[in-house]
N, C-alpha and C positions, 0 to 999 in steps of 0.2 A: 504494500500500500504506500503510494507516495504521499506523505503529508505537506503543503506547502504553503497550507494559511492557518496559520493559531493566534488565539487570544491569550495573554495572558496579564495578570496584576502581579505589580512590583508594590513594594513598599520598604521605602531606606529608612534606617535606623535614628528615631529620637537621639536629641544633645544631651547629654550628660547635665546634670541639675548643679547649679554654682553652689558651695557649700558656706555655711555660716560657723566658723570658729573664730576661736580667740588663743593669742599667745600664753600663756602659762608658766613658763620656764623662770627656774628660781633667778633670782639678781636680774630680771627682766621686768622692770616698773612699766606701767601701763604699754605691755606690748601689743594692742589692739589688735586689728581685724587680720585675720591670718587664712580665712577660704578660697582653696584654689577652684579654678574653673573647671566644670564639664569638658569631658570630651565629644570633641565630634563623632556623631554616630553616620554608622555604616552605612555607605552607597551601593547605590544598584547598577554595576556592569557587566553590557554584553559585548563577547568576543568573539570574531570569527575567528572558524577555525576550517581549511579546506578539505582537514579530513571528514568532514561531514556533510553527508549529501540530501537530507532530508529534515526535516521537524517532526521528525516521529518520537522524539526523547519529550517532547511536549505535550503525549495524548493521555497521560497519568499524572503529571504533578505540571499546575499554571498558575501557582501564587507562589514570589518568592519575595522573602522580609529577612532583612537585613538586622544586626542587633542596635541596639542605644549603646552611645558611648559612657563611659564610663564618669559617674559623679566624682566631681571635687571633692579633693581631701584636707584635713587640717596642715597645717604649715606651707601652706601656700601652694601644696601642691597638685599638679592639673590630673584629672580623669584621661586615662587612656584613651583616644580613638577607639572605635569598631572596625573591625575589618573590613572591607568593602565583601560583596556578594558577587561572585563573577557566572555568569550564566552563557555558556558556549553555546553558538547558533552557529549556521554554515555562512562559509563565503557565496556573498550575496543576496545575503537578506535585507531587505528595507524593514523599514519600522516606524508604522504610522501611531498617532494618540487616537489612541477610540473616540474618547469624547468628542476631540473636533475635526478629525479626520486630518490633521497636518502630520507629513513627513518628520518625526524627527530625526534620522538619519542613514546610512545607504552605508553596512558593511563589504565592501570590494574586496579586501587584500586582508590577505592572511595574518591572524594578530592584532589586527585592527579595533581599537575598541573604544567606546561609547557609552557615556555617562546616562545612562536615561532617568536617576533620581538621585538626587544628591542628600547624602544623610544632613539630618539639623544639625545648625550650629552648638556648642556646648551653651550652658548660662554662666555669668560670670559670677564670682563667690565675692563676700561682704571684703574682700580686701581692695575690690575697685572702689567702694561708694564712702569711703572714709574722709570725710572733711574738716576741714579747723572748727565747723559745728557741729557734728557730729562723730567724734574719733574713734566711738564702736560702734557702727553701725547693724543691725540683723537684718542685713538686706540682700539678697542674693537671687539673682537670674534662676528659672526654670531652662531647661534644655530644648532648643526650638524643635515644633514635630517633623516625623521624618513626613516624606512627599508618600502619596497612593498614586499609581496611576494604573489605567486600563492600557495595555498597549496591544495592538495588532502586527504580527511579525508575517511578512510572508515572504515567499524563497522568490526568488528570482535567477534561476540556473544563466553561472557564469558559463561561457562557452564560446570559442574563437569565431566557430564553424555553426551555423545552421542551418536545415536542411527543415525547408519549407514544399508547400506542395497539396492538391488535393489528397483525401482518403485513396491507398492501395495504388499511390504513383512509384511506390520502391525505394520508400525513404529507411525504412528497415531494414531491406535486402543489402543496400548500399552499407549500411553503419554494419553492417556484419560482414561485407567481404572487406572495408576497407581496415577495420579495427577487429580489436578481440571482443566487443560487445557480443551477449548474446540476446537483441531483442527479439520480443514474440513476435512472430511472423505467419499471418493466415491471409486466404484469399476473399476479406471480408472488413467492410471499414469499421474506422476507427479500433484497428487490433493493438493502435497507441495510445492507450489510456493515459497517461504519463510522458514527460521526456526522458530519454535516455542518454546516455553519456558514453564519448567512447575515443581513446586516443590514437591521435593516426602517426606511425611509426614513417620515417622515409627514410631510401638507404645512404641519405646523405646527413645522416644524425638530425635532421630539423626535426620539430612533431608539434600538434595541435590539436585541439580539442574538439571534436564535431559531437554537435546534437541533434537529434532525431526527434523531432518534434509533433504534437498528436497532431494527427491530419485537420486540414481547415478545409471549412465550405462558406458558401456566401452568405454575409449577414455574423461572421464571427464576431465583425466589432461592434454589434450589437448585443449579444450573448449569445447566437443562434448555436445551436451544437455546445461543444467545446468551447466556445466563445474567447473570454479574455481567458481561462484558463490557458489553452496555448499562448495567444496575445500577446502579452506578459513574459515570457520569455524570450521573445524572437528580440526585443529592444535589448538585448544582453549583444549580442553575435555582433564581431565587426561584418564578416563576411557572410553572403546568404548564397548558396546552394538553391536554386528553384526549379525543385525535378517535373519534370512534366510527362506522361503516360502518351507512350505512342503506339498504343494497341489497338491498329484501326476495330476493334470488335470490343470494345466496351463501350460504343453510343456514343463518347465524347467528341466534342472539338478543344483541341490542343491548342489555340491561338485564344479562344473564347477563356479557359481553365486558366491562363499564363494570367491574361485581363481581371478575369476574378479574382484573384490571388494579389496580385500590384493593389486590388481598387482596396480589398482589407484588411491589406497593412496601412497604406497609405492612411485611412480611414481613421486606424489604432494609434498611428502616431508616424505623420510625413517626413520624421528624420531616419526612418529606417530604409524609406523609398533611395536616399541618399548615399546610402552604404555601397560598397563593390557588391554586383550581383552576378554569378554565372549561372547560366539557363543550362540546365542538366535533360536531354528530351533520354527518355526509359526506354527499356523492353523491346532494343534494337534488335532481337536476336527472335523475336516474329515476323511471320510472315507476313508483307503489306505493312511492316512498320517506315521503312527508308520512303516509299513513297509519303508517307504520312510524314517525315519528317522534313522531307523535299518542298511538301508546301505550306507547311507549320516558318519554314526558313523565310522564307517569298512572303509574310505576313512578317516580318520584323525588322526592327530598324539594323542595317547596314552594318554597325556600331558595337552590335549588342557582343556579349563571351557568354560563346554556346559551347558546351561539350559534351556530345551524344555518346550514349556506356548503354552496355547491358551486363546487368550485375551479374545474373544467370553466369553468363558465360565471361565475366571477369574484362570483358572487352572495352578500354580506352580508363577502366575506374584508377590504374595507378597512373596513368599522364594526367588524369582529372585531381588526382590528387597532390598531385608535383606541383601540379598550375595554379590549385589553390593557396599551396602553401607559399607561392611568388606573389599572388595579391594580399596574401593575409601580410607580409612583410612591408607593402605598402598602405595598407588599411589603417586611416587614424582611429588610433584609442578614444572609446566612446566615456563620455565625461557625463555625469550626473547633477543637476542642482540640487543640493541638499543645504533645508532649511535646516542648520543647528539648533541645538538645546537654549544657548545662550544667545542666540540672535534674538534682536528684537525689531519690532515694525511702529512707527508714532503714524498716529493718524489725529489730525483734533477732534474733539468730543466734548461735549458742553461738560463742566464740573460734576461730577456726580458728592451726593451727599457719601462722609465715611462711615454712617452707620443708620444704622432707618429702628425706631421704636413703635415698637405697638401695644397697643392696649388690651391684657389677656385677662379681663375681669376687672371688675371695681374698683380694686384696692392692687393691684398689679400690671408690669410692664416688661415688654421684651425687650433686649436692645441686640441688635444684631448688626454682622460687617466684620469684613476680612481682616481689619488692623485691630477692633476694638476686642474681638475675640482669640489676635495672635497672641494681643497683651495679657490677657487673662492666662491664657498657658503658660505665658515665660512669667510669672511674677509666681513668687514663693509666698504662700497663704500661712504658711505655719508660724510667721512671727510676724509681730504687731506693727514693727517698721517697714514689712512688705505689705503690710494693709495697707498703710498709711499713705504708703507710695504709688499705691496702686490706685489708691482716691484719689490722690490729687493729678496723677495724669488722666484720670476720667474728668476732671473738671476743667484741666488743659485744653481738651479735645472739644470742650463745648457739652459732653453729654448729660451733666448736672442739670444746665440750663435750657437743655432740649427736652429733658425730663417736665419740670416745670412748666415748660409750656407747654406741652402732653397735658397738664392736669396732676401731676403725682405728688403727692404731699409726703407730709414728716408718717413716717411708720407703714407707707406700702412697698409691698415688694417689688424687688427688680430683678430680674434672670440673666445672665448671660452663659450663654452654651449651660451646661449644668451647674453652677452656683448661684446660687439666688441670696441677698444680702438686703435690709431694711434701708429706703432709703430716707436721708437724715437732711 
């Protein structure tokens, strides 16, 4: 079974909590605030690796969490980092966010690897908030959360050589006399469920990679058949292979098939139209095929690289294969845009309010927003100077007085994410 599109959730490791000590040590007069910081927790990286040809390691385990870094210690000193989580995918997978359907990045090359959630920052410990007014302070950073994401991986088979073509044109027959592949081969379409992969040896030490790709009909890049499933791979291949069936007694025309085939790549994506193309005409070794290829020729431009083979009998597939590996050495390397992680796009957009309150009963209030509730996780509730502090940048923010105008008086409640607190 080839697997070549999975879902999975990442989730990178929470910041290590800033710690709240104090010095102690004899002949050590007022040695104040001594909590070292959190550490950073664990990221989520994936690597390619080219020994891997499929996402089948993905259809039993698709959530992977990373640990929290380690808590600040007394005498200053900081919480260990988490390890990062490294998760092996094959060379050439892209990697879209579920949520918004953006590319976050396109593994090519072997080793290659890509952050897709970066663990939380640590919190910092009471030996940052020490002032000439305050010179113990019990004030100390929580550890930022780690990221959730949905991501969609799918394969994208890296490959030199493709080998395009209607159903049962001998794109099988071919990957099997030219390489040591052994794809399935019957006298019935679509016997390629899947792409295959297969290395072609030459006796001048060169080699390259041909893929045999599941047969296309018209209306692929719509979804018809196979649709983008094939699709989707052919954008990989510098080189295309475009076999065409010249078995006057399969009801085809060979000139109409070639046109078909141009109109749904084209259609898929017009930079592959662009690539070096040789017109491969099959199954020269029937009878009334050469007339069929005599006037399949008289329908093409002057220009085109044809090389007629019949795989059967092995005839013209190693000069076919010589020829290839002389444009593949001319063939430019195909280049990807890939939106990164840490790119960003500005667009204007009218101010948006940082937090929005609502009214959940009589005597209580919600308040909710990305910053007001980042602040509630990093702020330490177990000591009274992290109360304290945590009030007063609520009143910074404007939400006391956002409150108030809401309606909320002395002794109703307020919630934010799960803490709820009287407000005063």
């Amino acid at each position: 079974m080839f697997v070549d599109n999975v879902k999975i959730t990442v989730k990178s490791g929470k910041g290590g909590d800033g710690a709240v000590a104090f010095r102690h040590e004899k002949y050590v007069p007022l040695g104040g605030p001594s909590g070292g910081d959190g550490g950073r927790g664990g990221d989520i990286i994936l690597k390619a690796n080219e020994g891997m040809n499929t996402l089948m390691d993905f259809r039993y385990k698709r959530i992977f969490k990373a640990q929290p870094g380690q808590n600040g210690q007394i005498k200053g000193m900081y919480g260990h980092k988490a390890d990062p989580v490294y998760i092996v995918v094959p060379t050439g997978t892209s990697i879209y966010d579920e949520d918004s359907g953006r590319l976050v990045g396109d593994l090519t090359e072997n080793n290659q690897e890509l952050v897709v959630a970066k663990g939380g920052d640590g919190g910092r410990g009471n030996i940052h908030f020490a002032t000439s007014k305050n010179q113990a302070p019990e004030v100390a950073e929580n550890g930022e959360p780690g990221q959730e994401k949905h991501l969609k991986l799918e394969l994208k088979l890296i490959a030199d050589v493709g080998l395009v073509g209607f159903p049962s044109v001998g794109k099988s027959t071919l990957l099997s006399v030219a390489t040591s592949a052994k794809p399935k081969i019957a006298a019935y379409h679509f016997t390629t469920l899947s792409p295959n992969l297969g290395m072609v040896k030459l006796e001048n030490g060169q080699d390259f990679v041909i893929a045999d790709l599941p047969g296309l009909i018209e209306g692929a890049s719509n979804g018809v058949g196979l649709g983008i499933q094939f699709l989707r791979h052919v954008e990989r291949t510098r080189v295309i292979l475009h076999l065409v069936d010249m078995d006057p007694n399969n009801g085809r025309e060979p000139y109409e098939d070639y046109l078909a085939i141009r109109k749904e790549l084209g259609n898929y994506d017009k930079n592959v139209l662009k690539r070096p193309e040789i017109i491969v005409p099959t199954k020269l070794d029937i009878p009334g095929s050469e007339e069929r290829l005599a006037e399949f020729k008289e329908k093409l431009d002057s220009d085109v690289d044809i090389f007629p083979i019949s795989s059967i009998q092995h005839t013209g597939v190693k000069d076919l294969m010589n020829h290839t590996s002389e444009v593949l050495s001319k063939a430019e390397p195909i280049h990807f845009d890939v939106q990164a992680d840490d790119s960003k796009e500005y667009n204007f957009e009218p101010e948006q309010k940082q937090f929005t309150i609502e009214k959940d009963g009589e005597h209580s209030f919600i308040v909710k927003g990305d910053r007001v509730e980042l602040l509630l996780q990093r702020t330490n509730l177990d000591h009274q100077d992290g109360i304290m502090r945590f009030a007063r940048q609520l009143k910074s923010m404007g939400i006391e007085d956002a409150l108030m105008d809401a309606g909320a008086e002395s002794g109703d409640s307020v919630t934010i994410l799960d803490f709820t607190f009287e407000f005063i």
